[in-house]
N, C-alpha and C positions, 0 to 999 in steps of 0.2 A: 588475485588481489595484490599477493607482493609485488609482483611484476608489472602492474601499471603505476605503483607507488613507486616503482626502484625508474621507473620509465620519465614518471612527473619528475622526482629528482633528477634526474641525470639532464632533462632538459633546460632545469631550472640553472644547474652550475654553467651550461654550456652559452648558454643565455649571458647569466654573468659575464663570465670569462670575453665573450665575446663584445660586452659590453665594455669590459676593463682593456680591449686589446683596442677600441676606437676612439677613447680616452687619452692612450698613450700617443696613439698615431701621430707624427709631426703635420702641422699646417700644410696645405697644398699649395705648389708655389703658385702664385699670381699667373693670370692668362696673357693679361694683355703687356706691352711694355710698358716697363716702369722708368719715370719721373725719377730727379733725384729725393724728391717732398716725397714721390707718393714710397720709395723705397723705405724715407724713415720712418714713415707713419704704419709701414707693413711691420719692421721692428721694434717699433714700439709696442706691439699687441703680441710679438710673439717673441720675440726676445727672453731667456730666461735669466738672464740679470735682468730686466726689469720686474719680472714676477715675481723674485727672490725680492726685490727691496721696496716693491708693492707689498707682500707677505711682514716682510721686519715692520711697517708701519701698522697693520692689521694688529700685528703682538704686541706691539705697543700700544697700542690701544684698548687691545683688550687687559691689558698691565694698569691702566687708569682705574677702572671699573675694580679690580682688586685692588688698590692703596685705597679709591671711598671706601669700601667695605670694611677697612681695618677702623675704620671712624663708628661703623654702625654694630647693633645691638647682637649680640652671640646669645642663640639659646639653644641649649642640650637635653636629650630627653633620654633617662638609662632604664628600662623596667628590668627585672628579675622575677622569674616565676619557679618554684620549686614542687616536687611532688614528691609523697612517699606512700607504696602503695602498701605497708607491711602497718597492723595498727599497731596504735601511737594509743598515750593517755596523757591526760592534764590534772597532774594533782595542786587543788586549791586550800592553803591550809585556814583550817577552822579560827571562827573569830571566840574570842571571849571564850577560850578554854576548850572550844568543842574539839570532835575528829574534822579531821582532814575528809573534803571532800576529794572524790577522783572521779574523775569523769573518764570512760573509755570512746577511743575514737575509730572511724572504720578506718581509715587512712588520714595520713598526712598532707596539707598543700598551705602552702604562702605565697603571696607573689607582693610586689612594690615597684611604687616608682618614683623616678623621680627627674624634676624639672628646675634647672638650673640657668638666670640667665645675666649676662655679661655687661656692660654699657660703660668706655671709657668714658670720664669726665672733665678730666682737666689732667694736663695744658693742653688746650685746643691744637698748636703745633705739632702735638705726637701722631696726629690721622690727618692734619693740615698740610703738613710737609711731603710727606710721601705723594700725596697727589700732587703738589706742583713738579716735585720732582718726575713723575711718571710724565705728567703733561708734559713739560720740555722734553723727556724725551723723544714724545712724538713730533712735538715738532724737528729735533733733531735727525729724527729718520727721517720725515716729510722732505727736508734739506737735500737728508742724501738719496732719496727718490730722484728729488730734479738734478741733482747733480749725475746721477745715474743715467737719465733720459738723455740729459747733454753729452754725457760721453758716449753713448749708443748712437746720437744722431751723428755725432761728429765721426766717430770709426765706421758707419756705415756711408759718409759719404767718402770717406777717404779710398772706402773699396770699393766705391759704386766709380768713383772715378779713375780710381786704379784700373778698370776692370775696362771702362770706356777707353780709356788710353792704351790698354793692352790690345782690345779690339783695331783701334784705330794702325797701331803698330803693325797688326799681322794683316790690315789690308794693306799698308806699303810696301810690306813683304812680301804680299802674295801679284804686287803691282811689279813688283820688282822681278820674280820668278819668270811674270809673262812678257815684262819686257828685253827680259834676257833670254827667253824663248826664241821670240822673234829674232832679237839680232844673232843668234846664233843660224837662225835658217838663214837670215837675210848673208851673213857670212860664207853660210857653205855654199849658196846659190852665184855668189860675186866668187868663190872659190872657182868652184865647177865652171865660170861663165870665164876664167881664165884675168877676170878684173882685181881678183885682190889677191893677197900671199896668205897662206895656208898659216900662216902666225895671228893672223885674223882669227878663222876657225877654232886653233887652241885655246887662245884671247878669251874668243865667247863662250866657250866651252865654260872654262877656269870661274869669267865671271856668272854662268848658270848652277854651276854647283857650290859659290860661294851665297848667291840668293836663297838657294833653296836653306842651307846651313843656318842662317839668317831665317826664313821662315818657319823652320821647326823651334829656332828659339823662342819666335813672336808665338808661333803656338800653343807652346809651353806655358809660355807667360799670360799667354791668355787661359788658358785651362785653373792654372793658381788663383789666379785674381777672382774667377770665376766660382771657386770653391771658395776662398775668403769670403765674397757677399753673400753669396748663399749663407753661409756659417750666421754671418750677422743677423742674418734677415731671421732667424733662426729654424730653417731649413738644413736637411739632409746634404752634407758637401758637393755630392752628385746632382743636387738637384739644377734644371738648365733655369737662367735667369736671363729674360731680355731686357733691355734697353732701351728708353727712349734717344731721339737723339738732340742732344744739346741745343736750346733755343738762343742763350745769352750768355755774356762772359761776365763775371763777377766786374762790378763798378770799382773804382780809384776808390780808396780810403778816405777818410774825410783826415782832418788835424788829429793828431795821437793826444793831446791832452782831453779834450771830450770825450773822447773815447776812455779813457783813464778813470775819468772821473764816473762814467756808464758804468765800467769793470766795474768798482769798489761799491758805488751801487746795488749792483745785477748780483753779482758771485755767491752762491748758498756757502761758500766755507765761512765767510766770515758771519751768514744766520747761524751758520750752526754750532759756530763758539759760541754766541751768544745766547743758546740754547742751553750748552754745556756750563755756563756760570751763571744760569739759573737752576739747574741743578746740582752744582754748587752750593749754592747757598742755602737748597732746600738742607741738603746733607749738614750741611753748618745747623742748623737748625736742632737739626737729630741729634747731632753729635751734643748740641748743648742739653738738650733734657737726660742726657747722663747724669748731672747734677743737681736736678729739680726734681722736685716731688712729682711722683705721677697717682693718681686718682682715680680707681675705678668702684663702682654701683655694684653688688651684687646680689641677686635675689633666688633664696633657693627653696622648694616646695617636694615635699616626700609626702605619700601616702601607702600604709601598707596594709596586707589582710592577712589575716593567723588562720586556719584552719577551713575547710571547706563548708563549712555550716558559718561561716561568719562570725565566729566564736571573739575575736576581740579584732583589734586594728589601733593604728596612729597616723594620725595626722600632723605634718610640720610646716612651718611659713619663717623663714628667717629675711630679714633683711640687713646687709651688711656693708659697709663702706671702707674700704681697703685704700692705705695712702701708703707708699712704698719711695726711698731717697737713699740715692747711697751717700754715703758721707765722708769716702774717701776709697778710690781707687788707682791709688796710684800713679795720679797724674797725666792719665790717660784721653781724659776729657780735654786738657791744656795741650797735650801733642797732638791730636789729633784735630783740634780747630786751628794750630799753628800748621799742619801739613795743609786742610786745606785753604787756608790762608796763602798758601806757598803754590797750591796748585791753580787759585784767581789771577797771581803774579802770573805764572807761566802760560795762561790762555789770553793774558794783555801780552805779553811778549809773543806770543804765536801768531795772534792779529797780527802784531807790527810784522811780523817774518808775512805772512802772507800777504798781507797788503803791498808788499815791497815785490816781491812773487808775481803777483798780478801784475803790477805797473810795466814790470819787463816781460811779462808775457805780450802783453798789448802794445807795447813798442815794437820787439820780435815782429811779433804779427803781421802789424803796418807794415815794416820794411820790407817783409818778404815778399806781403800785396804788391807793395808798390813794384820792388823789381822784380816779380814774376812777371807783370802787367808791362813794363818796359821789354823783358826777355821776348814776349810776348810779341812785341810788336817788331821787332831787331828781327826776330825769325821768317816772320810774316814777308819781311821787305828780301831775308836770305831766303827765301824758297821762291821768291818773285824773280829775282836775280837769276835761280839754279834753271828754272824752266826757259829762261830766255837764254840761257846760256845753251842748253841741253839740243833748243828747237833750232840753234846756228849751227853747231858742231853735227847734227845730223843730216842738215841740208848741205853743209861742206862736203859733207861726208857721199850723201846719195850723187854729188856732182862730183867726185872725184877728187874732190880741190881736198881732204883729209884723212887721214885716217881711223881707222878703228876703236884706237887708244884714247883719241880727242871725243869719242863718242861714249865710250864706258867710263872715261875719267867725269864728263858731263852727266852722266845715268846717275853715278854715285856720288856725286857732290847733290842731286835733286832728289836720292833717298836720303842723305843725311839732313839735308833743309827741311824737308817732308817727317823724317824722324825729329828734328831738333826744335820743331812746332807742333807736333803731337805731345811733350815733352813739355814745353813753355806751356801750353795750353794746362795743362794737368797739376802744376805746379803753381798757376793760378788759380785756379781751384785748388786746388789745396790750401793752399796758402786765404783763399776767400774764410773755407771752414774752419781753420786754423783762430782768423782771427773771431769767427762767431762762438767758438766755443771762449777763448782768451776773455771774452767780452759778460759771459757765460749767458748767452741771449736765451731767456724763456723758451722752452719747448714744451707746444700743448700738448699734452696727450692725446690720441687721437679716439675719437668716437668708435665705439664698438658697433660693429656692424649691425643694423637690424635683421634679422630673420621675415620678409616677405611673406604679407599675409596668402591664405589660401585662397585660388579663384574661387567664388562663388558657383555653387552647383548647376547643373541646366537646372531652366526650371522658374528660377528663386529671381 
């Protein structure tokens, strides 16, 4: 019998345990490639700064529900039961000259209770204010919920596109390895065929193991970038993330004052000052019923019983009204609504710091747009230039009319064009999310996946 009980237990912990180990487990990364939308929307559900300021809003919340409750009715209930089991007697003494009566008992027992209950009355602001103040607070967490989202989407694009750019990087380099391949055979072959000088051969040599140098860096860099998204998406660093590949380039910026005018708009810092000198005031509030009467109701009810046979009892019912004022403390009440008097000044002074904040962030923004988007287009025409250059200097070159040097100077001015627009490219991006978080553009949170119903049975 103990052995299927020690059996039941031991499966029951294992069960737990194994329930608590599929809990912790991280999210599985994504199958198919990801979007740069569909990568923020995967971090936004798994991300643990966004749980963590999801949660700050839940406690805030549940912090409302306790300021009402300091408004509502308190009622306490204390009983007391005694026993003595060694006898006892009640001596009652005689009326009108007689003896004393005594009564013997087989034991002792009392028991009582009683019932006590609370209800402030006035000033309504002593249970009114804590609740607005509780309320702003959530809305001030709500604030920095979205402001939390928006720096999540904005850091995960910035590595989503880090990570493309890196990718993009180590195919140039790996374009670069086989094109230095090649002209090292095609070198030893015009060596060996008695057509070119063995300075050739060294030449392509030098420029094959400077590619490759070059590809272990791109590799590298691709490997970091790749554990940064992971990281954000919030995934295992090791975990592999693919990529969809880029459909469009971020559009030209519209004029910087509308856009300005959007910011101060859009931006949760300046809701959430405004949040915080609502709670502000609720505190003002508090701080003043230091010096006001405060008022509470109280009603208290005892009932007790003497001896086990019911031998006597009392019954109580009081009703009381309790007004309590201090009348002087030290001036305490006057500093403390002058401090936050002093603290409404410095969250109008913080607006104006941030509003000003903003204005040149969305300036910033713009102009990097814009000359990313110009860099952008400069490079597009220098890699147009390096291929046309590249495809002369090696038909010079296969006719004899050039040398080797004219062909690898050509190679590597069409990696660096090729590198210097993977580059432009990523820096407009960037520069695009840059200015969408500057801007502080709403980010929806995205829909929690549904769970797919069961096929229906054969049969049914």
């Amino acid at each position: 019998m103990f052995g299927s009980r020690y059996r039941f237990c031991s499966s029951i912990v294992v069960f737990v345990l194994c329930m608590a180990g599929a809990v912790a487990q991280p999210p599985a990364a994504p199958a198919e490639p990801l979007t740069v939308e569909e990568a923020v929307a995967f971090a936004l559900r798994n991300n643990p700064t966004v749980t963590v300021a999801t949660q700050d809003v839940r406690i805030a919340e549940v912090a409302v529900a306790s300021a009402r409750a300091e408004g509502r009715p308190t009622v306490t209930v204390a009983s007391t039961s005694t026993y003595n089991p060694s006898p006892a007697s009640i001596t009652i003494p005689g009326s009108g000259g007689g003896p004393d009566r005594t009564i013997n008992l087989s034991d002792s027992f009392s028991s009582g209770i009683q019932v006590t209950g609370s209800q402030p009355v006035w000033p309504p602001s002593r249970w009114r204010a804590p609740v607005n103040a509780a309320q702003a607070q959530v809305g001030a967490q709500g604030t920095t919920l979205s402001r939390t989202r928006q720096q999540i989407a904005y850091q995960v694009r910035q590595a989503y596109y880090q990570l493309l750019s890196a990718r993009q990087l180590q195919e140039v380099a790996d374009d670069a390895v086989r094109v230095a391949e090649g002209q090292l055979t095609l070198a030893k072959n015009t060596f060996e065929a008695g057509t070119a000088p063995r300075l050739d051969v060294v030449q392509a040599t030098a420029a094959l193991e400077s590619a490759r140098v070059d590809q272990l860096r791109a590799q590298n860099g691709s490997d970091l970038a790749a554990a940064a998204l992971a990281v954000q998406l919030g995934l295992p660093a090791g975990a592999e993330v693919r990529l969809a590949p880029q459909a469009t380039l971020p559009p030209a910026p519209e004029a910087i004052d509308p856009l300005v005018q959007a910011a101060l708009a859009q931006r949760t810092e300046l809701t959430e000052l405004n949040f915080r000198r609502t709670q502000l005031r609720a505190n003002m509030e508090l701080i003043k019923l230091q010096s006001r009467p405060i008022a509470n109701v109280q009603v208290n009810y005892g009932d007790a019983l003497i001896g086990s046979g019911g031998l006597s009892g009392s019954q109580s019912l009081t009703l009381a009204l309790s007004v309590a004022m201090a009348v002087y403390n030290g001036g305490k009440t006057k500093a403390d609504l002058e401090g936050a008097r002093l603290q409404l000044e410095q969250l109008d002074t913080r607006a104006r710091q941030v509003e000003l904040g903003i204005t040149l962030e969305v300036r910033q923004a713009v102009l990097n747009l814009q000359n990313a988007l110009a860099q952008l287009t400069a490079a597009q025409r220098q890699l147009d230039a390096a291929n046309e250059a590249l495809d002369i200097a090696q038909v010079r070159y296969d006719f004899g009319e050039g040398i080797f040097l004219e062909v690898e100077q050509a190679r590597l001015r069409q990696t660096q064009a090729r590198t210097a627009l993977t580059q432009a490219r990523f820096q407009a991006n960037l520069a695009d999310a840059q200015l969408a978080y500057a801007l502080g553009t709403p980010v929806v949170p995205p829909a929690t996946p549904t769970t797919p119903a069961p096929a229906p049975a054969a049969g049914q």
